[in-house]
N, C-alpha and C positions, 0 to 999 in steps of 0.2 A: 508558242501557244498563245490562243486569246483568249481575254476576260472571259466570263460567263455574263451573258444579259443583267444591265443592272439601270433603275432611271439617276440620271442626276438632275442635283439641285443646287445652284448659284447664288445662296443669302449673301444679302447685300451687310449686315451686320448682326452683334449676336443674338437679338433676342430674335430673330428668324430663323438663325441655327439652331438655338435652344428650342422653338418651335415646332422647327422640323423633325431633331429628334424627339419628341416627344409625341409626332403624330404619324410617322413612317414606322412601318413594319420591317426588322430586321435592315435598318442604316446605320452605315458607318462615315466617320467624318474623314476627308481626306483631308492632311497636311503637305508635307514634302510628295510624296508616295513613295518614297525610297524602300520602303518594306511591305507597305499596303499591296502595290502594283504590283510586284514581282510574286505575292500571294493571291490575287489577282488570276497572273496568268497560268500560276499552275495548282488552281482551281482548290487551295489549301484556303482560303475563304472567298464564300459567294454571297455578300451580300445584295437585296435587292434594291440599295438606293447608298449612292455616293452624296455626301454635301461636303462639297469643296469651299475652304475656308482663304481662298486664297484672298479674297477681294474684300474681306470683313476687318472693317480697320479695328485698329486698336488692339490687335494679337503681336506685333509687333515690335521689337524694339528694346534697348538698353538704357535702363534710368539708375541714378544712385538716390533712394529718397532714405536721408536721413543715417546715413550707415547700412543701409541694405541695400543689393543691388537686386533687382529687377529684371526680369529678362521675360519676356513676352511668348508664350507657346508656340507661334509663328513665326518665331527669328531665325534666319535660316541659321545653319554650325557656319559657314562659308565668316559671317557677320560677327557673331560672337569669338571667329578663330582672329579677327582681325580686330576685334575692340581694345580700346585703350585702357576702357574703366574694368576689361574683364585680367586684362594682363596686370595692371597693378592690382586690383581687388581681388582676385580669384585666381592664380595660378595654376591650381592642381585644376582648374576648366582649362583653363590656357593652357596646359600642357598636354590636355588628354585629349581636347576635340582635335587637332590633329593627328590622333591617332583612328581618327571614325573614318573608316571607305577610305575615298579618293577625292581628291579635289574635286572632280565632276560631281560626286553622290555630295559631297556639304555642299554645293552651290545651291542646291532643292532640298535636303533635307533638311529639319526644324531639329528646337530642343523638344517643343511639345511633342514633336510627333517620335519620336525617339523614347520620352518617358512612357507615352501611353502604348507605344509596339510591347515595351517592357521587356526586352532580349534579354538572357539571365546576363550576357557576356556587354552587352552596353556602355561604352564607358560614361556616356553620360546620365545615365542612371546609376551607376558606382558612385560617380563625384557626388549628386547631388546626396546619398547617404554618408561620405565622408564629412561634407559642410554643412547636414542636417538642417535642409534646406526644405522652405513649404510649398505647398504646389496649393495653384489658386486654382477653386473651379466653380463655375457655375451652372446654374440649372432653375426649374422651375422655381424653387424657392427660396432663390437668388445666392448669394456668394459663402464660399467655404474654404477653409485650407487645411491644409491634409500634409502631417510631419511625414518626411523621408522615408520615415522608418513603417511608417503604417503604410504608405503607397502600394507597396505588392500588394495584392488579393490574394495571389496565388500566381501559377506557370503565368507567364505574360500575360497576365490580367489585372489591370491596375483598381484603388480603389475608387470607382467612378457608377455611378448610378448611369444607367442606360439613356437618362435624358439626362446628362450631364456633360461639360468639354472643362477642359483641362484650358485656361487665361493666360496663365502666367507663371512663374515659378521665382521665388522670393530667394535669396543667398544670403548667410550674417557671413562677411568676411573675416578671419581672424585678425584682430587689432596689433595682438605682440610680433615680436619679428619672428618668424618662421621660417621652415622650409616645406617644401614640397617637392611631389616627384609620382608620377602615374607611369606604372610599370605592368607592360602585359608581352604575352605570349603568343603567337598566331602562326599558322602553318604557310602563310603569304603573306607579303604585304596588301593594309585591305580587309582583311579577312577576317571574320570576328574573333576577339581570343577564344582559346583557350581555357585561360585565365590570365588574372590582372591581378595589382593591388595599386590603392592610392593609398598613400600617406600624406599626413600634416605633422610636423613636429616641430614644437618650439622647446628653444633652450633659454638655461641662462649664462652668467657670466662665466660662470665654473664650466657650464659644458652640461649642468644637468638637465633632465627631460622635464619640462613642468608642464606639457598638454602634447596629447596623442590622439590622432582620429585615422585608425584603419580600417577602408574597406577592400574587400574581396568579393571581384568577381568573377561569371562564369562558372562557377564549381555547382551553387546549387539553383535553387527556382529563379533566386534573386540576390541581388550582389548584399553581402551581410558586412556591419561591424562587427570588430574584432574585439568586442572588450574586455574579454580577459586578458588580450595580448595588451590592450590601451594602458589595463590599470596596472599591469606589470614594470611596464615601462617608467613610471613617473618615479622621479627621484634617481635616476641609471643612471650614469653615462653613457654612451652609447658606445656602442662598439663591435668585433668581431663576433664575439663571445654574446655578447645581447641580445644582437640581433639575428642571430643563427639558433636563439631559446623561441624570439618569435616567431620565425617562420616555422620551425617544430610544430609548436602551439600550431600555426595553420595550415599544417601540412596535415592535423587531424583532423579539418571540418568534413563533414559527411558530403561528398559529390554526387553528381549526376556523372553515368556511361550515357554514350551511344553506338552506335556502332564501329564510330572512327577514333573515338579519344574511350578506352575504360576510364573508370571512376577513381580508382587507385593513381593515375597518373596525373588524371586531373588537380586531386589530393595533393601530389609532389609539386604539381607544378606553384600551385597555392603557396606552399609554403618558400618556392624559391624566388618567386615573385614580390612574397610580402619583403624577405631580405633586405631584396636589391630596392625596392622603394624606399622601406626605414633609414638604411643606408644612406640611400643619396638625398633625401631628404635631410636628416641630422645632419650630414657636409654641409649641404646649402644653407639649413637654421648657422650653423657656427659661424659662415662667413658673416652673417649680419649683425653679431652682437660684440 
């Protein structure tokens, strides 16, 4: 299939982007197109004007300023799946963006472009609600950031004003020794889950829980934390019996059917997902302390 009739537009940097969406009718910003394009061609959106962000410097790239790492809305996953400051600083990114497509789909695809598609099954929209991370955006009346947790709008609508683009995306890494572990489900390899969950879990010397951050994705609009499961945990040990109480707990969250996965299964799958993440997360915290 092809596109529908649409004009494009080539800013050379952002305040021309920011420009354009603010004087075009019905424009959308292309990133990667890894999800745009392929809605594109089967005519699930027709906008009348593409602006390709490809050549607008300064969307790109990995910086650590000051204990936060930085990651530019432009960077492709390809980039971020091979950083050095994201594998020491960030783990549960470094272990989930290898689970996004194919090698060929991160070559092109972005983080920005991934957060604002906003897939409920995403992983990289899961993570960034596990490390309650800020999303930088600007627009006419210049710069804002936007916590994790407020980002949904709604079904894949992120929170962004119509003349507005998504910069950058801000990560605090956790300081104590930890572990991690992003655990999903998928009917291919490839293929978007089903369901996921990311865990962070730090212990101490005894083996106790003293910080917990689960999210689950895929089940509803938008990947959620778990905090009842979170504050349940702290002070545990970890174990069989623990962490078979929390996936329970998320094996109740209310899901999305559709036609190939009902919402009941989706449910199970939630809960067996979060399991197998707390699980091997708490193994890998032990090993470091």
């Amino acid at each position: 299939m092809k596109p529908p009739p649409f004009g494009y537009h080539d800013p050379a940097d952002i305040p021309e982007a920011i420009a354009l969406l603010g004087s075009l009718e019905n424009a959308r910003l292309l990133a990667g197109g890894q999800s745009l394009m392929p809605m594109l061609n089967m005519r699930y959106a027709q906008p009348d004007h593409l602006i390709d962000l490809r050549r607008v410097p300064g969307l790109a790239g990995i910086t650590e300023e000051g204990g936060t790492v930085v990651i530019g809305a432009m960077t492709r996953q390809r980039d971020v799946e091979y950083s050095p400051i994201v594998e020491q600083r960030l783990p549960l990114l470094y272990e989930a963006i290898r689970q996004v497509g194919h090698r060929q789909t991160r070559n092109r695809g972005t983080l920005g472009g991934s957060l604002c598609h906003l897939d409920p099954a995403a992983e990289q929209v899961s993570v960034c609600a596990a490390y309650d991370a800020e999303m930088v955006v600007v627009g006419p009346e210049g710069e804002r950031r936007i916590a994790a947790a407020d980002w949904p709008l709604g079904y894949m609508t992120p929170s962004l004003a119509p003349e507005e683009m998504l910069i950058a995306v801000r990560f605090t890494p956790w300081t104590v020794p930890h572990g991690s572990a992003f655990i999903e489900f998928a009917r291919r390899h490839g293929d978007f889950a089903i369901a996921s969950a990311g865990a962070l879990v730090a212990v101490d010397k005894a083996g106790l829980i003293t910080r917990v951050a689960l999210s689950i994705g895929g089940v509803g609009p938008a990947p959620v934390r778990v905090s009842e499961v979170e504050a349940s945990l702290i002070g545990q040990t970890g174990g069989e019996e623990v962490f078979k109480a929390a996936g329970a707990t998320c094996g109740t969250l209310e899901a999305m059917g559709d036609a190939l996965v009902p919402a009941s299964y989706r449910s199970h799958l939630a809960g067996v997902m979060a399991k197998r993440a707390l699980t091997l997360a708490y193994a890998r915290a032990k090993e470091l302390v």
